[in-house]
N, C-alpha and C positions, 0 to 999 in steps of 0.2 A: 394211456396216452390219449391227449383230445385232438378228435379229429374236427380242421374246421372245415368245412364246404363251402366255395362260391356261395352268393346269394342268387337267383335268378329274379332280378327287381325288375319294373318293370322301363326301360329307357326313354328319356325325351331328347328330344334332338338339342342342341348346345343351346338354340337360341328358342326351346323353350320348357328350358327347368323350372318357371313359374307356374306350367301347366302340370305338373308332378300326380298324380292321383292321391287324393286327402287319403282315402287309406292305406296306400303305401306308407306314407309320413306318418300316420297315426300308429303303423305297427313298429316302424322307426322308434319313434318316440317314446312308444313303452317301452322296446328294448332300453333306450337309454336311460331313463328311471332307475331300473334294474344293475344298471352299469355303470351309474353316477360315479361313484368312488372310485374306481378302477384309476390310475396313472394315467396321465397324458399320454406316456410313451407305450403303454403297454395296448391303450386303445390304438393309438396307431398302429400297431404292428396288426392288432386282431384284425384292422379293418385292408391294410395290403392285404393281409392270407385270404378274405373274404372278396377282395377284389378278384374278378375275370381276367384273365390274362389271354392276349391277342395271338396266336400263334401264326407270323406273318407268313410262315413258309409252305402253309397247308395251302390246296389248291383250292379248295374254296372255302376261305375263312369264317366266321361265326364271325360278325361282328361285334364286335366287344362294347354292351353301355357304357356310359360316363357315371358309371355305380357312386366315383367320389362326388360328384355333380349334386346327385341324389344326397347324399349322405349329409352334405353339410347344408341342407334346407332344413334338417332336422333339430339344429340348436343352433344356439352361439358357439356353446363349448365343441359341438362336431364341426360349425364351419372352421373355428381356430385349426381343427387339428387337421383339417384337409388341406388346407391353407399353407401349415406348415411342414408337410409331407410333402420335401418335393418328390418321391419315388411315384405319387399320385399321375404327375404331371410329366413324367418322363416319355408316353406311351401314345400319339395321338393318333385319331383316326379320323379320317375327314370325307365321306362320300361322296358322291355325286356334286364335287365342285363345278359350278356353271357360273355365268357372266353376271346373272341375278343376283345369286346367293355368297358371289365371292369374296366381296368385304368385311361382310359379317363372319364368315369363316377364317378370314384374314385374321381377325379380332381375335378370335376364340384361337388361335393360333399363337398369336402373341400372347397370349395368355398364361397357354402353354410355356412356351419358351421362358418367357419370363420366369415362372417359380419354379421349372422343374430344376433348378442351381444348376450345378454342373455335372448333374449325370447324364451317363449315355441315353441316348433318343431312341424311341424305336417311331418311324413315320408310315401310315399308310395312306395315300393319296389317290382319290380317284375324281379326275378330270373329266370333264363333258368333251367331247370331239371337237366340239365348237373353238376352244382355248389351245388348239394344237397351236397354230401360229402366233401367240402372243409374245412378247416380249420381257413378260416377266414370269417369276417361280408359282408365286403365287397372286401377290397382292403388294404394291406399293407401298403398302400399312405395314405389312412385314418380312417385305424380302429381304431389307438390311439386317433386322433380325437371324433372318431366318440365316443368311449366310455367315454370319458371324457366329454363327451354334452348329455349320454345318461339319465341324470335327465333333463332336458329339453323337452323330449319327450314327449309331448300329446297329440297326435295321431299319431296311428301306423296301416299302413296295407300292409299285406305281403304275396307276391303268391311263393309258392314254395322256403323256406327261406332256406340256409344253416342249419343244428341244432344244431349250435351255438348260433345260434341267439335265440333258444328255452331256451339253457341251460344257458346262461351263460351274455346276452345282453339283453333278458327284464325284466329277476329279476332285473336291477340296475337302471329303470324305475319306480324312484320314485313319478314320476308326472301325471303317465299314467290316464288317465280316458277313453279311447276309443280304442278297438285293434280290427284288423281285420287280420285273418289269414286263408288262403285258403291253404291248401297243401294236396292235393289231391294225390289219390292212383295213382303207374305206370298204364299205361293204359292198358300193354300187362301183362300176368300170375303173377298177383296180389296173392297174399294170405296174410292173416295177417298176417304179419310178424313184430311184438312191436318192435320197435331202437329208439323211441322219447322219450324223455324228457321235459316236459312245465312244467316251474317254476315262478308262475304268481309273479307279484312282490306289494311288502306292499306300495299300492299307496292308499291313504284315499279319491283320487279324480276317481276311477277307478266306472265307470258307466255301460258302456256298451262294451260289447266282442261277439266276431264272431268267430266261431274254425271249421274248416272240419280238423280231424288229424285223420286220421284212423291208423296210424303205432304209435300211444303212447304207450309207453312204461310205464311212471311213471310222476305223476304229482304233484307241490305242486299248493294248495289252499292259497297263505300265507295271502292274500290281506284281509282289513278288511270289510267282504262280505256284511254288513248292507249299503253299497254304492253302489254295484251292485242291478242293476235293470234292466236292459235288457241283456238279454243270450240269444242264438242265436248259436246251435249245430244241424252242420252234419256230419257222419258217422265216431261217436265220440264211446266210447266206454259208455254203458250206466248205469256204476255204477259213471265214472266223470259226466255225465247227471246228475243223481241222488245226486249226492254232491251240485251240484251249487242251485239244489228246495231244498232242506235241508237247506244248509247255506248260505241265500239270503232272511231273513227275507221279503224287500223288493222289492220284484220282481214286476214289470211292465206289462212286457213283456218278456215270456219263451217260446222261441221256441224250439223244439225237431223234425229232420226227418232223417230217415234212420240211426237209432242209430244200435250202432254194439252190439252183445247179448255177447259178451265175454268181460268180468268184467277184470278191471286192480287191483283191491285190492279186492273185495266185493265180497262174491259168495253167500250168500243170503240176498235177498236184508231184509228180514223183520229179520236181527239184525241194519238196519239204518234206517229203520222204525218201530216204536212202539207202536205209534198212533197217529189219526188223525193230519194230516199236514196243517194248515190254513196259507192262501196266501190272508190276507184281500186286498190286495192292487192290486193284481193280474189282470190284465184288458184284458190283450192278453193271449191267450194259443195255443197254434199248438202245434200235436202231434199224429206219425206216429206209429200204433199199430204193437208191437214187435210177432213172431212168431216163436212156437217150434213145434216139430211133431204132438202134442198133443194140440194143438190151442194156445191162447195168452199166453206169457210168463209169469214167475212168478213174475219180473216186472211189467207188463203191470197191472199184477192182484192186485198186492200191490198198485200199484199208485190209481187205480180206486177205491178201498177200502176205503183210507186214506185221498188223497187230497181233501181239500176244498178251493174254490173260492167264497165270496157271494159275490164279485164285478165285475164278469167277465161282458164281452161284446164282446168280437170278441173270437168264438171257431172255430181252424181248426183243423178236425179232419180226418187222413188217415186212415179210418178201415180196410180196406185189403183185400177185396173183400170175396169169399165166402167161405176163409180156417177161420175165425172166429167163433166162437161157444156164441150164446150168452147166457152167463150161468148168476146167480142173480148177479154175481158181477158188470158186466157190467149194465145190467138192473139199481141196486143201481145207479151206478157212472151220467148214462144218467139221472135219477129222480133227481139228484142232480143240475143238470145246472140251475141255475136261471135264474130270468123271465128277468136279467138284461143287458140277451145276445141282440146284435141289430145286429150283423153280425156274420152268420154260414156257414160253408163252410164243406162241407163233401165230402171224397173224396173214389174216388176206394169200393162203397158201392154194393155189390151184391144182387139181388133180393132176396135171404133169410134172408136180413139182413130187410126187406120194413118195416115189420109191426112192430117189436122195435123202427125205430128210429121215423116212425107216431106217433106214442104212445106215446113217448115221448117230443121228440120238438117239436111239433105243440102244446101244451102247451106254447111254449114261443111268446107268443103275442106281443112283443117287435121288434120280427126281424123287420129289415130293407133291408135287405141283405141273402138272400139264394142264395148259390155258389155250384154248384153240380161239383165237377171233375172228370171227369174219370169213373161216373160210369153208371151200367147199366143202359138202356133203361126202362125197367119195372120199376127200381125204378126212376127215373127220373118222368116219366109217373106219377107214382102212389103219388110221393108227390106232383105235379104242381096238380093234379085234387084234390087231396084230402083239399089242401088248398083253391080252388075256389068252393069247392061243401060243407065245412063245414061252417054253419052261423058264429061261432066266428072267423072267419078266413077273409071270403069274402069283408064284406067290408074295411077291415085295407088291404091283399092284393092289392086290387085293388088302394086304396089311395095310399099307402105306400112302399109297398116290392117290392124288384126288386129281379128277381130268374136270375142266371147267369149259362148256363151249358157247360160243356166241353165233346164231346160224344167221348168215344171210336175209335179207327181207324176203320173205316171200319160202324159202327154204324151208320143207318140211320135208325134204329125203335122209335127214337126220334121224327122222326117228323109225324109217323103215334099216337104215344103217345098224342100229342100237336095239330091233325088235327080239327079244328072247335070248338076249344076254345079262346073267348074272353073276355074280351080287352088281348091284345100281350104287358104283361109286365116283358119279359122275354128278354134273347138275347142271342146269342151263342158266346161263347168267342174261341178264338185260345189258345194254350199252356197254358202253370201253371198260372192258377187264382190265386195261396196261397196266393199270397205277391199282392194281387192288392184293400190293405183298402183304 
């Protein structure tokens, strides 16, 4: 069987494949010597399988060259066949769009549009801050394009979009099944301040969504949500959190962190809960515990109430170190994790929190994975020994479980906690463990 590989070439930016490096093209070109004969159709296919392919969902993507870009500098006969490959052209990536550089990317856009025929699109767009308040998608040169191709769209990922693009350019994304939208607060004297609008759009193929929009304003839900299964919310406002576990039969995978406590329609949450929420299918949960003067919020308390999981396995849970009160309802929600969990990750845990969560998970015999982030030393301490020093625990630890921890800045009671206990099947990781199943 021939195995082919990406090529790792090296990329120029669209507007300047003229500047290509002579020996790139010179190693180009004696491959094509060598491959003179080969079929029009069969070189194209060799050179998709060689093309890079964008994975828009990852959190932080590899940008993907313009390899076909390259490729067809190399003949005539390679520009024909890029040319005529719209699958080349279906995939755009467009960086750091700014005020400067935006009409020439406009160009190279239409470019796109233009040959990729009528296959689906995959777009990844990233905006200068400066373009938040503009009036159009992209570019005058080709918005009308661009909205006339926007049923084509299936996959979208967008940093800092115009909110245009919220209101009025991805409801007409009838094809949508994957969106990714990063549009983060200003960085300097932020306040809530709601001016957004997202208006998801009725795509039957729509799967998976990523939202950081802390300035929403108003939102629709119009998609039909039994095709959603991964959601994926930060510093979201968290009665639209609450919308998407509601109406998402089947959910997957629901992550929640740094949700915002100020509701866009909802101001108690228990008239959209009523009872018991069951998420059989539910496998992932991450979720950052909300906080009012008076400990967890009345969110936090409805959720932990109501929600049921009997198929979970990966729980990340941010409890919030030691402004937490853990009253019966927490206690209930902890009794409820099933034995099905194999990856647990807790994070920012306070030593007044130690002997609840003992109590509890160390019932789940299943782990495979304990991830401590961020928190105290004591409890760190207290659940690594308590795991090696209880019989049902000891010998499945030492086979099995791998403990990972992330200490504190400045924290190094960690390793008086850990001194002169073996076997060492533990390891200290750098930065945010959450996302590393």
């Amino acid at each position: 069987m021939v195995q082919i590989t990406p090529l790792n070439v090296p990329s120029p930016s669209p507007s300047q494949t003229d500047l290509v490096h002579s020996q790139t093209l010179y190693v180009l070109s004696s491959s094509q010597t060598k491959i003179r004969s080969l079929p029009f159709e069969l070189l194209s296919t060799i050179f998709q399988h060689a093309c890079p392919t964008l994975d828009i969902s990852a959190e932080n993507p590899i940008p993907m060259p313009p390899f076909h870009l390259v490729l067809r500098l190399v003949s005539t006969s390679w520009y024909d066949i890029v040319q005529s490959t719209p699958q080349f052209w279906a995939t755009v990536l467009l960086p750091e769009l700014c005020a400067e550089n935006v009409d020439i990317k406009a160009r190279y856009l239409k470019l796109y549009l233009d040959t990729s025929g009528g296959l689906p699109l995959t777009l990844s767009f990233r905006f200068d801050k400066s373009l938040r308040e503009v009036g159009w998608f992209v570019s005058s040169i080709v918005d009308a394009t661009l909205e006339h191709s926007a049923h084509r769209i299936k996959a979208l990922r967008l940093s800092r979009p115009p909110r245009i693009w919220l209101e009025k350019l991805i409801p007409q994304m009838c094809q949508l099944a994957t969106m990714h939208i990063d549009n983060p607060r200003p960085e300097k004297n932020w306040s809530p301040r709601r001016d957004e609008r997202l208006f998801l759009p009725k795509s039957v193929n729509f799967r998976q969504i990523y939202l950081r929009c802390p300035c929403l304003l108003d939102f629709h839900l119009a998609c039909p949500t039994p095709s959603l299964t991964h959601v994926d919310l930060v510093d979201c406002p968290i009665d639209f959190a609450m919308e998407f576990l509601l109406r998402c039969p089947n959910l997957i995978d629901f992550r929640c962190r740094c949700l915002l406590l100020y509701p866009l329609k909802v101001e108690n949450p228990r008239t959209m809960f009523t009872s018991p929420l069951i998420r059989s299918r539910l496998s992932t949960l991450s979720w950052s515990t909300n906080y009012t003067r008076d400990g967890i919020s009345e969110w936090d308390s409805v959720l932990f109430e109501l929600i049921r999981f009997p198929s979970l396995e990966r729980f990340h849970w941010w409890a919030g170190s030691c402004r937490v009160i853990v009253d019966d309802t927490i206690l209930a929600f902890l009794s409820r994790i099933p034995k099905s969990i194999s990856t647990l990750e807790l994070a920012e845990v306070d030593m007044t929190f130690t002997d609840a969560i003992l109590n509890h998970f160390l019932l789940l015999t299943g782990v495979t994975q304990l991830r401590l982030c961020r928190c105290s030393c004591f409890f760190c301490g207290a659940s690594i020994l308590c795991l090696l020093t209880r019989d049902r625990w000891k010998e499945h630890l030492i086979s099995q479980t791998h403990v990972y921890y992330n200490r504190l800045p400045g924290d190094r009671g960690m390793d008086t906690a850990l001194d002169g206990i073996s076997p060492r099947k533990w390891e200290e990781t750098s930065g945010d463990v959450a996302n590393q199943d």
